[in-house]
Each structure stands twice: as C-alpha cells, then as structure tokens.
C-alpha positions as CSV (number, residue, x, y, z in Angstrom):
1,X,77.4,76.0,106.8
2,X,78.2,73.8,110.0
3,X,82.0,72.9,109.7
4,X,84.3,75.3,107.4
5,X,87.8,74.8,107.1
6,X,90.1,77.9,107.5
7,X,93.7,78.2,106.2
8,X,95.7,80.4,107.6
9,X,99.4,81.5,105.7
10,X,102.2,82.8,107.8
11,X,105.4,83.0,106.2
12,X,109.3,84.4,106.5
13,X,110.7,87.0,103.6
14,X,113.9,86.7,102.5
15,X,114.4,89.7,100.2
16,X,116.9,92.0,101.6
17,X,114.9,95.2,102.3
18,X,117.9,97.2,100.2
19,X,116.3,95.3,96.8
20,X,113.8,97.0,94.5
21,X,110.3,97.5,96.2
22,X,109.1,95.6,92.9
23,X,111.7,92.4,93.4
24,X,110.0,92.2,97.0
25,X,106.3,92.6,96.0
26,X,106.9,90.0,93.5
27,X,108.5,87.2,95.4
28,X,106.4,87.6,97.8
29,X,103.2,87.0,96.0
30,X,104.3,84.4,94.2
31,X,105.3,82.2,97.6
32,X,102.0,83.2,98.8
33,X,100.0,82.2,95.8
34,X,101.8,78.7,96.2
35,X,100.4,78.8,99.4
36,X,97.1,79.7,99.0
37,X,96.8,76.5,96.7
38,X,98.8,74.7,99.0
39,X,95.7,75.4,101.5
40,X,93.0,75.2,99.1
41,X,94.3,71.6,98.3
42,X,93.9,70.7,101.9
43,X,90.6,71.3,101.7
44,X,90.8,75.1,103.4
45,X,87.5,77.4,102.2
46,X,88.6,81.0,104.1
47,X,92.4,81.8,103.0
48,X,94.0,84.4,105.9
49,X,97.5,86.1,104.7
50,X,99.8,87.8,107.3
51,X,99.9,91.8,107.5
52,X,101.4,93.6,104.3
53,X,101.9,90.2,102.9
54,X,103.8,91.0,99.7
55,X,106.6,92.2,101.2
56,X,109.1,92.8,104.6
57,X,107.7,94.5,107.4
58,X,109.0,97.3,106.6
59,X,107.6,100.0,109.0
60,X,110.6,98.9,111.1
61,X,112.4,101.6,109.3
62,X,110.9,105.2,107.9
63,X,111.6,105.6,104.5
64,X,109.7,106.9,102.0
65,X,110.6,104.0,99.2
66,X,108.1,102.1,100.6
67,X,105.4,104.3,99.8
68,X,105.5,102.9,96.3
69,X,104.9,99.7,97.4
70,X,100.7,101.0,98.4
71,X,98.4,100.3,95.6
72,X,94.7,101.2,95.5
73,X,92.4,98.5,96.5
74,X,90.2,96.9,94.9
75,X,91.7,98.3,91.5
76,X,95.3,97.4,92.4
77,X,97.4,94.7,90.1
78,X,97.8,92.4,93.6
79,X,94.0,92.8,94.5
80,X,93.1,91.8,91.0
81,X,95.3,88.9,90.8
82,X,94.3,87.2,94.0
83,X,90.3,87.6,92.9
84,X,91.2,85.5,89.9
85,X,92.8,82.9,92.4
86,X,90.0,83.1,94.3
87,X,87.6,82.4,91.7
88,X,89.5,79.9,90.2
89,X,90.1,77.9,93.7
90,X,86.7,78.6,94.9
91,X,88.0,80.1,98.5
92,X,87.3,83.4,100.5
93,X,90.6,85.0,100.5
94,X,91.5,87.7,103.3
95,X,94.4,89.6,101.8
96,X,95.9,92.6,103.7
97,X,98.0,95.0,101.2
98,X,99.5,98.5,102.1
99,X,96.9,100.8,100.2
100,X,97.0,104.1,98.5
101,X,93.9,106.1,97.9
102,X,94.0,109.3,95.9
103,X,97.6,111.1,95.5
104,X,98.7,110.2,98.9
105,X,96.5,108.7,101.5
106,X,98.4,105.5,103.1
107,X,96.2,102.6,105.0
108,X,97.0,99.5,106.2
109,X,94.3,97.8,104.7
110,X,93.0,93.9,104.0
111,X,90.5,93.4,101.1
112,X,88.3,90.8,101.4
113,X,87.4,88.6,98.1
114,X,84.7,86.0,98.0
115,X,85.0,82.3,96.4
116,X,83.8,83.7,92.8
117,X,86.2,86.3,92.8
118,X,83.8,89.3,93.7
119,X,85.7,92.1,95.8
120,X,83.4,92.5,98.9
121,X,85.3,95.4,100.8
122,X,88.0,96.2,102.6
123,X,88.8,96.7,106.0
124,X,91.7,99.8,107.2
125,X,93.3,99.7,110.6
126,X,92.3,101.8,113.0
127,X,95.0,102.0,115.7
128,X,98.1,102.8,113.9
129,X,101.5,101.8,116.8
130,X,104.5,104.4,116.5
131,X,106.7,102.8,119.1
132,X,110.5,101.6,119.2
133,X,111.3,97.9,119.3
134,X,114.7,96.0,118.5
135,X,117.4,98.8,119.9
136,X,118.6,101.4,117.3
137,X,116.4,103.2,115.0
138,X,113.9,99.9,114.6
139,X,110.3,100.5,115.6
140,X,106.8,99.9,114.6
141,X,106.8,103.4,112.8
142,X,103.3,102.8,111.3
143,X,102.3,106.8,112.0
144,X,104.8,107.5,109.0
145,X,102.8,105.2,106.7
146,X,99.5,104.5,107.6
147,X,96.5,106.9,108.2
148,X,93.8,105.8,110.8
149,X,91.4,103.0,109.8
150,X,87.8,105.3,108.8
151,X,85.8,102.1,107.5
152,X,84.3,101.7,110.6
153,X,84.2,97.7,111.6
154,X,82.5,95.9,108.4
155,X,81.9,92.4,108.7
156,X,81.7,90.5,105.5
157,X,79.1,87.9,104.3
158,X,80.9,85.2,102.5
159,X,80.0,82.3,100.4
160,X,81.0,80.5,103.7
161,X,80.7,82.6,106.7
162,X,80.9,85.9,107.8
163,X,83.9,87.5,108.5
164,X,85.8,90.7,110.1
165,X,89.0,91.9,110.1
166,X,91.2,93.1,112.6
167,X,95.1,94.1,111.9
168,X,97.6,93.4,114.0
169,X,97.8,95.9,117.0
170,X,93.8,96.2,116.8
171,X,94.0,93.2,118.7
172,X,95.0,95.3,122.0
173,X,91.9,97.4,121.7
174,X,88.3,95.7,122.9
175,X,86.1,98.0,121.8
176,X,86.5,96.9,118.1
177,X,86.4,93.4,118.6
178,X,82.6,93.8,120.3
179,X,81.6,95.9,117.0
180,X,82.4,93.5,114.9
181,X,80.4,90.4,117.2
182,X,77.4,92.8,117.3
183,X,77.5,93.4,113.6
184,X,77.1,89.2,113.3
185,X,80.6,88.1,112.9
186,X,81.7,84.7,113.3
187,X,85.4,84.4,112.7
188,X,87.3,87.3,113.1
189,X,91.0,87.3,111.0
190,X,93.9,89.5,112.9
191,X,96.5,89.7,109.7
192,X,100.0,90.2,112.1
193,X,103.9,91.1,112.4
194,X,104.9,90.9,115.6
195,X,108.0,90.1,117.0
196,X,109.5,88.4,120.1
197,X,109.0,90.2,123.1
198,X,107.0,92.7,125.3
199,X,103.5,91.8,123.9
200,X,104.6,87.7,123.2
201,X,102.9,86.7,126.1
202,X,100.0,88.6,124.6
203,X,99.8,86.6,121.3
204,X,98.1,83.5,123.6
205,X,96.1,85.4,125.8
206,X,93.7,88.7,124.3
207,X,92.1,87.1,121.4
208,X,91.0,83.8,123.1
209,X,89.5,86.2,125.5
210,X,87.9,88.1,122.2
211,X,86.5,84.7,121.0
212,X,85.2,83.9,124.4
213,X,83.8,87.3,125.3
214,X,82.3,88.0,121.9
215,X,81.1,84.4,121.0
216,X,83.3,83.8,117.9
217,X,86.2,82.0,116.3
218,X,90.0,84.7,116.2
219,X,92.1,83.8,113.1
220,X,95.5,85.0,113.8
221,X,98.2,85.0,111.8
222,X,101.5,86.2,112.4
223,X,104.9,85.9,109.9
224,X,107.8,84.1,110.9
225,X,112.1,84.7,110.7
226,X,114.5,87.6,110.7
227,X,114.4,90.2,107.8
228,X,117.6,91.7,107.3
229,X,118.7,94.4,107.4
230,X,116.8,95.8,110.2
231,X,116.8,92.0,112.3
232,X,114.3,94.1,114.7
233,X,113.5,90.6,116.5
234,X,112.3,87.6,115.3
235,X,108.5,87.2,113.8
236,X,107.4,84.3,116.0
237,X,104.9,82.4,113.8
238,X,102.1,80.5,115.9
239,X,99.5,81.5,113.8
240,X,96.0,80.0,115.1
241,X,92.7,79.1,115.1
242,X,91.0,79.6,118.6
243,X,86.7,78.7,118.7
244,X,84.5,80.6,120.8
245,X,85.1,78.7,123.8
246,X,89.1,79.9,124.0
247,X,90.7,76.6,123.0
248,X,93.0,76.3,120.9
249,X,92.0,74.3,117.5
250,X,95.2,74.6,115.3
251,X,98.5,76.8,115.7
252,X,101.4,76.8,113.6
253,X,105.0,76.1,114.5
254,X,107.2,79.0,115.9
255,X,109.7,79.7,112.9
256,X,108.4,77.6,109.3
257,X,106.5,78.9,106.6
258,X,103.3,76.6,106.7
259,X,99.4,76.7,106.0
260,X,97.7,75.9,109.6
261,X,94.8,74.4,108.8
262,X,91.9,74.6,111.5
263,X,88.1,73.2,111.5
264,X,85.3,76.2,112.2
265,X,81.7,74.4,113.5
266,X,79.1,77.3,113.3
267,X,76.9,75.5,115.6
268,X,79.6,75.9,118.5
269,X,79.0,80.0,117.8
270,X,75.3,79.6,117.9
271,X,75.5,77.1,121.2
272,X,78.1,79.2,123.1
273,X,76.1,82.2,122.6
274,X,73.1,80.6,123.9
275,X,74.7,79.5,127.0
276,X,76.6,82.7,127.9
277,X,74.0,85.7,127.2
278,X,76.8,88.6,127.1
279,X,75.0,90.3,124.1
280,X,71.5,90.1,126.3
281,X,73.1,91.1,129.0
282,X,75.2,94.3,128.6
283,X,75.1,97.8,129.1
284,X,75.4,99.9,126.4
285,X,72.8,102.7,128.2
286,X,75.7,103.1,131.2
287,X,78.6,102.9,128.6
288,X,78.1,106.7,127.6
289,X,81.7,107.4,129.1
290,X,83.8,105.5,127.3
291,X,83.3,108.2,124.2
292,X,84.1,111.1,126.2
293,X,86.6,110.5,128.5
C-alpha cells in the first residue's frame, strides 16, 4: 500500500464513575465516534481507540457494577455500531471493549473491523496487572475483571495493512510482541490507560525498542485527565506513532483530547528488515528454556 495514514484517538472522560454504567458507555461513544470522523476527515485509514474506550478506567476500583458494562464481541450493540461507521467512512477501526463471553467470562478485548464493515477478530489481553497505584484502595485491579488473553497473538489482514494488537501492560512483555512480527505484522496498536508515574519513563522507551527489534511500526495510545472519583493519577496522553527505525513520527499532547495523525510507509518495514536480519538470525532451537523455567 506504500504510505497509510493512522489515526490514533486518545481522550479524557468526564462521567463521574458514581453515574449509571449506561450514561458512561453512551457518552463515551458518542465523543469517540466524533472522533473517529474527525480522523477519517484528515485523511486517517487505520482508526486506534484507547483501552475500554467507552467508559472510565474503571479497574482502579473493584466493583462488580462494572461487569455490566462487558458486552459479547462481535454481537455486542457497541461492536455493531462502529462496523457501520467503519463501513460508512471506509477505515480499519481497532476498537478495544470490555467483553463478556457466555454467562460470565470477562476479557479485555479489542475487535478489529475492516473498512467495509466486516468483523475480522478480536484480540484478548494476555497479561492481566493486579497491582496498587495512586495511595488508598486505587489499583490496576484487572484480576477482578478480566480473564487471561487465550486468542493466542492474531495479526489481522486489512484493506490496508496488517495489524496486531497489544493492550496496555502487554507492552512490558517481549515475547508477544515477536509473535506478532513473525506472524507478518506491520503496525502493531497498544490500546492504553496508564497513569503518571513508575512505568512513565517506559511509555518512550519499550515499544520503540518493539518497532526496532521486530521491524514494525507501534501505535500507542494512551487516554488523557483525571477521572473522579478515584483521581488514581493523571492519564498522560502522548499517544504515538513510532516506524521501525524507533523514531518518533507523531505524538499527541500530554493532557487534550485529540486525533494524532501519523504517516506509515510499508517500504521502510520491508527496507529495515532487509538491512537488520533479526528474523534470519535468531535462535528459536536454543530458546527451549524460556517455556519451562
């Protein structure tokens, strides 16, 4: 496809997490539909949202209201409503939604939907955080929501490229991001909340490494603002778009809700990956231990 442009949507919620889990869900969708056409207007062709997008972060807290927030995926109402966006804007849409399968399986999942509206897959996250954050009772609590990602890594083949998913604190984990270069991918979106911080410094640092070590572009998108009433820190925004060489080719302002928009050249993937050999030259014969230990 040689040049693509990618959008990528971070944005603050304002709902306090006391309202209806429906008031949330809907206010949220309908900013982020704005946005998508917002994006799509600028000429954007591969539409990343942040992590459970259609409402707060609400794993900061562990209460079981939110579990009616999960919808199954692809027959969900929110899944369903963004293919019809999709088609009619003519844009590859990575949405991540809290997903329920069956009478009470929980994922943290992103569905991917192509430019005519088809549902290609989905995508669950496989390492699931449980740690405190913010003083008090805040935390990423995820283990009370969200089962273990059992996908595997899928990479996608769009109308424009071919894309995998990452969530959030998958990011921290290596293994994953190779899978996903080996399976042919060449933008890779990490759908975030993350706050201010131990792991900060971290935003700017492991997935340029991913792009460079795995020959691909990173798409990562974090929120932005305080969401009351937890205020567990502030989501920092920055969203980017970083090529397979580590730079930099857009990033989003700290604390606005914006569409960054960022230029992917699919030759770069194929030159870079001519140049440095990494898939030639590894290992995987002397890698036996990493499964067992």
């Amino acid at each position: 496809m040689g040049k693509i442009s990618i959008g990528l949507i971070q944005a603050s919620h304002e709902i306090e997490g006391s309202a209806p889990v429906e008031v949330h869900k809907e206010a949220a969708v309908k900013k982020h539909i704005a946005l998508v056409r917002e994006a799509a207007a600028r000429g954007a062709k591969i539409i990343g949202l942040q992590e459970v997008f259609y409402g707060p972060y609400f794993c900061t807290e562990q209460n079981p209201k939110w579990y009616a927030s999960a919808e199954p995926v692809p027959e969900g109402p929110t899944t369903r409503r963004f293919q019809e966006l999709a088609k009619e804007l003519a844009v590859v849409i990575i949405l991540p939604v809290y997903e329920v399968e069956g009478i009470a399986s929980y994922y943290n999942t992103a569905a991917v939907i192509d430019a005519d509206g088809t549902y290609l897959g989905k995508y669950r996250k496989h390492h699931i955080p449980h740690v405190e954050a913010g003083g008090g009772t805040n935390g990423f609590w995820e283990k009370y929501y969200f089962k273990p990602g059992n996908l595997g890594f899928p990479v996608f083949d769009t109308a424009y490229a071919r894309v995998g998913v990452y969530i959030c604190y998958d990011r921290h984990f290596p293994e994953g991001a190779r899978l996903l270069g080996l399976a042919g991918a060449e933008i890779v979106f990490n759908p975030s909340a993350t706050v201010a911080g131990t792991s900060e410094y971290l935003w700017k640092l492991e997935q340029p490494a991913h792009a460079v070590a795995n020959g691909y572009y990173v798409a990562a998108i974090n929120r932005v603002g305080m969401e009351a009433p937890w205020n567990m820190g502030e989501f920092y925004g920055q969203s980017y778009l970083v090529d397979p060489r580590g730079t930099m080719v857009a990033i989003g302002s700290r604390d606005q809700d914006e569409v960054v928009i960022g230029e992917m050249d699919t030759e770069m993937i194929r030159e870079v990956r001519n140049v440095w050999q990494f898939y030639r030259d590894r290992r995987p014969e002397t890698y036996e231990q990493l499964v067992s230990l």
